[in-house]
N, C-alpha and C positions, 0 to 999 in steps of 0.2 A: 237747317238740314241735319236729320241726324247721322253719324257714324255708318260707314258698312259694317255690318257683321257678318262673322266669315262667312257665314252659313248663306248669305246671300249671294259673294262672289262666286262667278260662275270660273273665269279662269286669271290670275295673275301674270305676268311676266316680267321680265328688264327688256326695255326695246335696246338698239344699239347704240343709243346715247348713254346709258346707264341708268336712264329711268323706270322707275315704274307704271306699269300698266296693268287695269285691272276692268273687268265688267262681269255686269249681273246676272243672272238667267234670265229674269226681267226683260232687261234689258238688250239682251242676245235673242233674246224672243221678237221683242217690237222692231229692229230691224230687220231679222230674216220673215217674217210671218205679216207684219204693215210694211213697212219702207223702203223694201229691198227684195219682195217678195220670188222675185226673178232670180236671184244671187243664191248661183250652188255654189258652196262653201261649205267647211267645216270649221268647227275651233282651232284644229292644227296647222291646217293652212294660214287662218288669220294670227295664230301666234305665229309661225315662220316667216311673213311679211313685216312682223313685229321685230324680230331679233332678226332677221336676214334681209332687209328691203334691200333692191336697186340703186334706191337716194330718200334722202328724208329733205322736205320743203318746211320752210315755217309758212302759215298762209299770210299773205297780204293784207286780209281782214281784219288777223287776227293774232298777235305775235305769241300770243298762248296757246296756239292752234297747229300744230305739228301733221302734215300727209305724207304717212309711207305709202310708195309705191315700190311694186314689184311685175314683172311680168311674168304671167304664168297662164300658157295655153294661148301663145299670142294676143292675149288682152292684159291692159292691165289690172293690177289689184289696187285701190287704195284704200285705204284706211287712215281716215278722219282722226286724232286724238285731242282731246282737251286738257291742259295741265292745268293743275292749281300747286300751286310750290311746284316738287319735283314726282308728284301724282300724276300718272294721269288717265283719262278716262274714254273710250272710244265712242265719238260721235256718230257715226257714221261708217259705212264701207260701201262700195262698189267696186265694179269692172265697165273700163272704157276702152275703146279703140284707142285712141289718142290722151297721150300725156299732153297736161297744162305744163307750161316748164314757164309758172309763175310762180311767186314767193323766190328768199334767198334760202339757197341750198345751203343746207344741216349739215349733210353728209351724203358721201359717194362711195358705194361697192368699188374697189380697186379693180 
């Protein structure tokens, strides 16, 4: 797999673990526009669930596999991230009614 170059990433950030997070336009495309075509959202929002979620889960699946959730407009927001070392990369997002409160909790909003 090659390198990202910059020119490809769409937005970076540190989630609240101190990692980083980063996706493509690409990428930001094939989920809002195929896989989530339902999901209004913006990039600001999904960075602010990044740096400010409610809780972060590790998934059960997947111990590389990190879900911020936040609630925002009575549903919640989550978003999926894959890490490789301390990279890491977003899978996934959506908005559900109901939180899974599976995986061991990362971290908690005080």
């Amino acid at each position: 797999m090659n390198p990202l170059e910059k020119s490809d990433v769409l937005f970076q950030t540190t989630d609240v673990l101190g990692r980083q997070i980063s996706t493509t336009k690409q990428y930001w495309d094939k989920i809002m526009l195929i896989k989530h075509r339902e999901l209004n959202t913006n990039i600001q929002e999904a960075i602010d669930v990044l740096e400010n979620p409610d809780e972060v889960r590790e998934s059960n699946q997947d111990a590389h596999i990190s879900l911020f959730y936040k609630m925002i407009n009575q549903k919640q927001m989550v978003i999926v991230v894959k890490y490789i070392g301390n990279r890491g990369f977003i899978v996934t997002m959506y908005r559900t009614s109901k939180q899974k409160q599976k995986g061991d909790l990362l971290w908690q909003k005080q």
